[in-house]
C-alpha positions, 0 to 999 in steps of 0.5 A, a space after each residue: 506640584 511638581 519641582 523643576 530644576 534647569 542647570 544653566 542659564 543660557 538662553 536653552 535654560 532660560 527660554 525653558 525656565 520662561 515657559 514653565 514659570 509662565 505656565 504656573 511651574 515650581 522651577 528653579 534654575 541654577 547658574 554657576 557663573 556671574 549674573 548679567 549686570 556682574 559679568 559686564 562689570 567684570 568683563 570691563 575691568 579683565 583682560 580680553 581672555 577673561 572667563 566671563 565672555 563665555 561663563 553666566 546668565 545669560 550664556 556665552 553668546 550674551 557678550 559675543 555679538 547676538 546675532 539671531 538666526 532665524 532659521 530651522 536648519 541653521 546653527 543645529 537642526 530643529 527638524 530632527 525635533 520637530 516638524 518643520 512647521 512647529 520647528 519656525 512657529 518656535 522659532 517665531 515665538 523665541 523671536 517675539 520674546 526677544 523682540 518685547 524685551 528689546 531686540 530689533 524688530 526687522 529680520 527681513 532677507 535682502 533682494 539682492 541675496 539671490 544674485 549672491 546666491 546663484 554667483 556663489 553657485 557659479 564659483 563652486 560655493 553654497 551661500 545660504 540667505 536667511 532672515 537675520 537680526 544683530 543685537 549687538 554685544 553692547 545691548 543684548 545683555 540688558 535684553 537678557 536682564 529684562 528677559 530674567 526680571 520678567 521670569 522671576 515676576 512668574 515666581 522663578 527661582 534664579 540661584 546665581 554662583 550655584 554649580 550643579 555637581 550631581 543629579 541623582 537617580 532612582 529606579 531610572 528616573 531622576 530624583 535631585 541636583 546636588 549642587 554647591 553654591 558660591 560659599 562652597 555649601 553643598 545640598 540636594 534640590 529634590 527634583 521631578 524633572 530636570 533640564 541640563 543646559 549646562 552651556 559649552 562651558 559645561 559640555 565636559 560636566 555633561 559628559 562625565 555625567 553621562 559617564 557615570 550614570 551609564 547614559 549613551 551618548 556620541 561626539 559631535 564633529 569638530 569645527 576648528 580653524 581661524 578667525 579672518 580679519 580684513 577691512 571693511 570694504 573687503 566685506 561690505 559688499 556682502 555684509 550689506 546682503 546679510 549681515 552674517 553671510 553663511 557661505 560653505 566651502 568644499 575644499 578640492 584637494 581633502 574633499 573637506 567642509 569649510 564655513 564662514 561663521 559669525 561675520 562681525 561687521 566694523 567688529 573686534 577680535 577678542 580672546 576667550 579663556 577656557 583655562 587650559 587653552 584659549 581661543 578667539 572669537 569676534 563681536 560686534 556693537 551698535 555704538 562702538 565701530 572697528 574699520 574691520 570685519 572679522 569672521 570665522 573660517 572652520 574646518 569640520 573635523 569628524 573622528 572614527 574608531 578608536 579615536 571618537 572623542 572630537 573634543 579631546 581632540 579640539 582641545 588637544 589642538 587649542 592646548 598646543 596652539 597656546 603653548 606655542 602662543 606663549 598663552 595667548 592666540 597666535 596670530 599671522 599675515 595670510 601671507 607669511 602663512 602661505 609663504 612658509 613665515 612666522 609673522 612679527 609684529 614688525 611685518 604685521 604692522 607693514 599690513 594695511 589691516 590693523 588688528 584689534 585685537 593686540 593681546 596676541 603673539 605673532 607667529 606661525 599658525 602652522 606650527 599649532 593646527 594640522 597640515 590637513 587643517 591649514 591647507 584646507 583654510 588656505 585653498 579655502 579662502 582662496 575660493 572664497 575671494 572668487 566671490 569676496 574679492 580680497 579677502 585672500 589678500 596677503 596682509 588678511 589677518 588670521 588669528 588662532 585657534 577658533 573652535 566650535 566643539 559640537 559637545 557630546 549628544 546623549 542618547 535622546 528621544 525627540 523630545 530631548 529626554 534621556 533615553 535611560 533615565 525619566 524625566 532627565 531632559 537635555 537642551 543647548 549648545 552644551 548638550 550638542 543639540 543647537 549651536 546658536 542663540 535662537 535655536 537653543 532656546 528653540 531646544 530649552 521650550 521643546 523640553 518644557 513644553 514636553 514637561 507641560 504636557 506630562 504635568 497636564 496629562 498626570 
């Protein structure tokens, strides 16, 4: 029987992982950070920068809100993989595994979502409905550990606190991991096939290794800008529609494209530790309430030659942003922003928002983002409030920076193989082929399913 390692596991590794154990595989996945239960337990006693929000089983989206968007062409494109028909049958199959381990049922478009629709429309925004769930940051973790009990009951092998270093090659085809585990010992899992789905905490593992192996790739663009903070009643309206609206903005002056992304309703802002820099992000829970909504505001950034790697670029922006946050995010009044003022805590607190997160440093996001950038977020609030009434609001809370690296794409067939190397496949977020929690997953059973295939036809 063949052996099957998988790097990483978020939900890409895990959903592949699922697939090929069920199926009778010899599979082992390899995760470096903590196990669920362990992550919660660390991220209870760390600051909101701790690095277990974004590192571990279950990925980065485990202890960030859970929402499941369940939509093809939302959060990457599975068309670009599959015919549309089998991209949602995967789609509807993630869904019903998420469902059986305790995710909510109903994922249901409201009726009122067309009337938000055509009124975007007639204020020069783009509002796409899709159908929705929201787990919430406080109960998919046990939905991730019931998901991993059940895959270890098909015999998968889970090797917790164990980093892949390597994966060999020979005569063009992949042979092994090298991995190092918790106690630093190092070794080689001998491997037919292997999945990297290193996560966005290792898309710069993947491109190294790229690197190295002479594997081609591409950056993906950049999405960077700020997490917007109001309350409640500023969003409700809207939220009640979908509870993470997707509204897309087309800026006037720099033609440049802006989204809001990952709405948390009654929510909280939280700092996420990338060791050199630090970004925020934003969940929410179904037992514990804020009386604000926070939401992204991204601005995409796309690089041409000689400057490509949209990456450095990102991290050149959140290093500069913590340098002038004193290692902490930034955080501004929108309207200190457009008044040209560094905010304090002094006139933060003349605001009617309060902000939840604290562990922040008043100041000017001017200084840290590019001219281009804020006035992109300015003009594009400003748009957005023609439908979301006051969420322009000078005491709307901005904090920064937030960034949503696209990682590196590999040269890749549509079964997401490595084009120079056999049986090398690449899944998730961390291999720049999804950006959310249902479609990486969708990516990890295109991969396995690919490998299923092979194993019956050999």
């Amino acid at each position: 029987m063949s052996k099957i390692v998988i790097i990483g596991g978020g939900p890409a590794g895990m959903f592949a992982a699922y697939e090929l154990s069920k199926n009778g595989q010899e599979v082992t996945l390899i995760e470096s950070g903590l196990d669920v239960e362990d992550r919660r337990k660390a991220i209870a006693k760390e600051d909101s920068a701790g690095p277990h929000y974004i590192s571990g089983m279950g990925g980065s989206g485990t202890f960030s809100d859970g929402k499941m968007n369940l939509h093809p062409q939302i959060g990457g494109d599975l068309t670009e993989f599959a015919p549309r028909s089998e991209a949602e049958s995967l789609i509807l199959y993630v869904d019903r595994i998420f469902t059986a381990h305790g995710a909510p049922k109903e994922a249901e478009i409201s009726p009122d979502a067309r009337k938000l629709e055509i009124r975007a429309m007639r204020e020069g925004l783009k509002y796409i409905p899709i159908r929705q769930k929201h787990v919430g940051s406080d109960l998919l973790p046990d939905v991730v550990s019931s998901i991993r009990k059940e895959m270890e009951s098909f015999g998968l092998k889970v090797l917790i606190g164990t980093s892949a270093t390597d994966i060999t090659v020979e005569k063009g085809r992949v042979s092994g991991v090298k991995i190092r585990d918790k106690k630093g010992k190092e070794s080689t899992l001998p491997a037919d096939y292997v999945i990297a789905a290193p996560g966005r905490a290792g898309s710069q593992w993947l491109l190294d290794l790229a690197k190295e192996k002479g594997i081609g790739f591409r950056y993906g663009p950049l999405d960077i800008g700020v997490r917007v903070e109001v309350p409640n009643e500023v969003m409700e309206e809207v939220t009640k529609i979908s509870w993470d609206p997707k509204f897309h903005v087309r800026t006037k002056r720099y033609d440049d494209f802006v989204r809001t992304f990952c709405t948390n309703p009654s929510g909280f802002v939280i700092t996420e530790n990338y060791g050199k820099f630090v970004s925020v992000n934003g969940h929410s829970m179904k037992n514990k309430y804020s009386n604000n909504t926070n939401f992204a505001f991204l601005v995409r950034i796309s690089l041409t030659h000689p400057v490509e790697n949209t990456t450095q670029y990102g991290r050149s922006i959140c290093m500069l942003a913590t340098t002038i946050g004193g290692g902490k995010a930034i955080l501004q009044r929108l309207g200190d922003l457009k008044a040209g003022h560094r905010s304090t805590w002094e006139r933060i607190e003349k605001s009617y928002v309060e902000p939840t997160n604290k562990d922040v440093t008043p100041g000017d996001i001017a200084m840290a983002l590019p001219a281009r950038i804020v006035g992109d977020l300015v003009e594009g609030l400003d748009m957005l409030a023609k439908v979301v009434p006051g969420v322009n609001d000078q005491s709307t809370l901005l904090y920064a920076p937030e960034a949503k690296f696209k990682s590196i794409r590999l040269e890749i067939t549509k079964k997401l193989e490595a084009a120079q190397v056999k049986n090398l496949f690449t899944a998730g977020d961390g291999a720049g082929v999804s950006g959310g929690i249902i479609p990486a997953a969708a990516t990890g059973l295109i991969a396995a399913k690919e490998i299923l295939r092979r194993e019956k036809d050999a």
